[in-house]
C-alpha positions in Angstrom: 103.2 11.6 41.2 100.4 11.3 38.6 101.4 9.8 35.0 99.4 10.1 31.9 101.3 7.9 29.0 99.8 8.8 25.5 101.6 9.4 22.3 99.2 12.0 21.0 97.1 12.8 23.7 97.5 16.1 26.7 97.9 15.3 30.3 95.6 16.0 32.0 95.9 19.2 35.0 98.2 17.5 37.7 99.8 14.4 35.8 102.9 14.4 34.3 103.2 13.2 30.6 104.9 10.0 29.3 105.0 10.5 25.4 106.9 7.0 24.7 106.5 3.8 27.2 110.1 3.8 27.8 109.3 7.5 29.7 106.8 5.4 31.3 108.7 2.5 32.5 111.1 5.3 33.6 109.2 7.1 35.6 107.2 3.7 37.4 111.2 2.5 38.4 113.1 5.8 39.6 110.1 7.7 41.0 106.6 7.2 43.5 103.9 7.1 41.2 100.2 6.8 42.6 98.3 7.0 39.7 98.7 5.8 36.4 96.7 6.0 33.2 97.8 4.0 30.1 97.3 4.3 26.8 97.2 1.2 24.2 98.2 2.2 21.0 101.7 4.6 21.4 102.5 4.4 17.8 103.2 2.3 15.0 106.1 0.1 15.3 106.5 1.4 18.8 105.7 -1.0 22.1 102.3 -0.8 23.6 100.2 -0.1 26.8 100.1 -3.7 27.2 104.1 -3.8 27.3 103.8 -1.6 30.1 101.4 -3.5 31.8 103.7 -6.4 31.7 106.5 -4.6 32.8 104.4 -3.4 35.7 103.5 -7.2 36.8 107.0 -8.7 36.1 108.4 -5.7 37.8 106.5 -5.1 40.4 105.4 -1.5 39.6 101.9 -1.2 40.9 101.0 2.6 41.4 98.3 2.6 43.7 96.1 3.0 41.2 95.6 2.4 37.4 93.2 3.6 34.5 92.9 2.7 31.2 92.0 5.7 28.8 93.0 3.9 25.7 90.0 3.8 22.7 91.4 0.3 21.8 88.6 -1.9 23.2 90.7 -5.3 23.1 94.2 -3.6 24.1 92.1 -2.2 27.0 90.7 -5.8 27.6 94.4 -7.0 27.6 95.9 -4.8 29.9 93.3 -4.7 32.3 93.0 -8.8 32.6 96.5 -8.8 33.3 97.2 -6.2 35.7 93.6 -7.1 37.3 95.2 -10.8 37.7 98.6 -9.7 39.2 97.9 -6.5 41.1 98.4 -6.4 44.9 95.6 -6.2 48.0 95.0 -2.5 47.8 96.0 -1.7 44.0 92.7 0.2 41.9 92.1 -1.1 38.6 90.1 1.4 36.4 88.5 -0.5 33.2 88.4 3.2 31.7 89.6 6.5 31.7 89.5 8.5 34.9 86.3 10.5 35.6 87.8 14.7 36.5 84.3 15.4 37.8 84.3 12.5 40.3 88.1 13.6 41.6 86.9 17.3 42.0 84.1 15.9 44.1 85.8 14.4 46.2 88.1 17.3 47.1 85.1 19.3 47.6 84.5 21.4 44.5 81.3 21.1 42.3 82.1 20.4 38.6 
């Protein structure tokens, strides 16, 4: 399973949405998740990206890979130093958002 957690963004084709981290958090415990892409900011007053991303290291909840399409520059830098620090022999980190024309490459289509 793909996850896409943004509060105002679309998923992407192929991810499932997570409007609200606890959706997130949710779907990392009870289901296989490979990839993951976070969002920072998911709301005012609401917990952040970088809630997840501790929840993920305290947890144990490394998908096998991660990106970070947030536009916060420094919540990015957060979650990324700590899930970069913690993450298991094998686990991507992605210091950005996924790149759609890379992933139809490599499955052999031309953008």
């Amino acid at each position: 399973m793909r996850v896409f957690m943004d509060d105002y963004r679309s998923a992407p084709a192929g991810f499932v949405l997570a409007r609200t981290t606890e959706e997130c958090l949710l779907l990392l415990r009870e289901c296989e998740v490979d990839v993951l892409s976070l969002d920072y900011e998911m709301g005012w007053d609401s917990p952040s990206g970088g809630d997840v991303a501790a929840a993920i290291v305290r947890e144990g909840l490394f998908p096998k890979e991660i990106y970070l399409h947030t536009s916060s520059a420094e919540g990015r830098r957060r979650m990324y130093e700590m899930l970069y620090a913690a993450k298991p022999e094998g686990t991507l980190i992605h210091n950005g958002p996924r790149d759609p024309f890379a992933e139809a490459g490599r499955e052999g289509h031309t953008p």
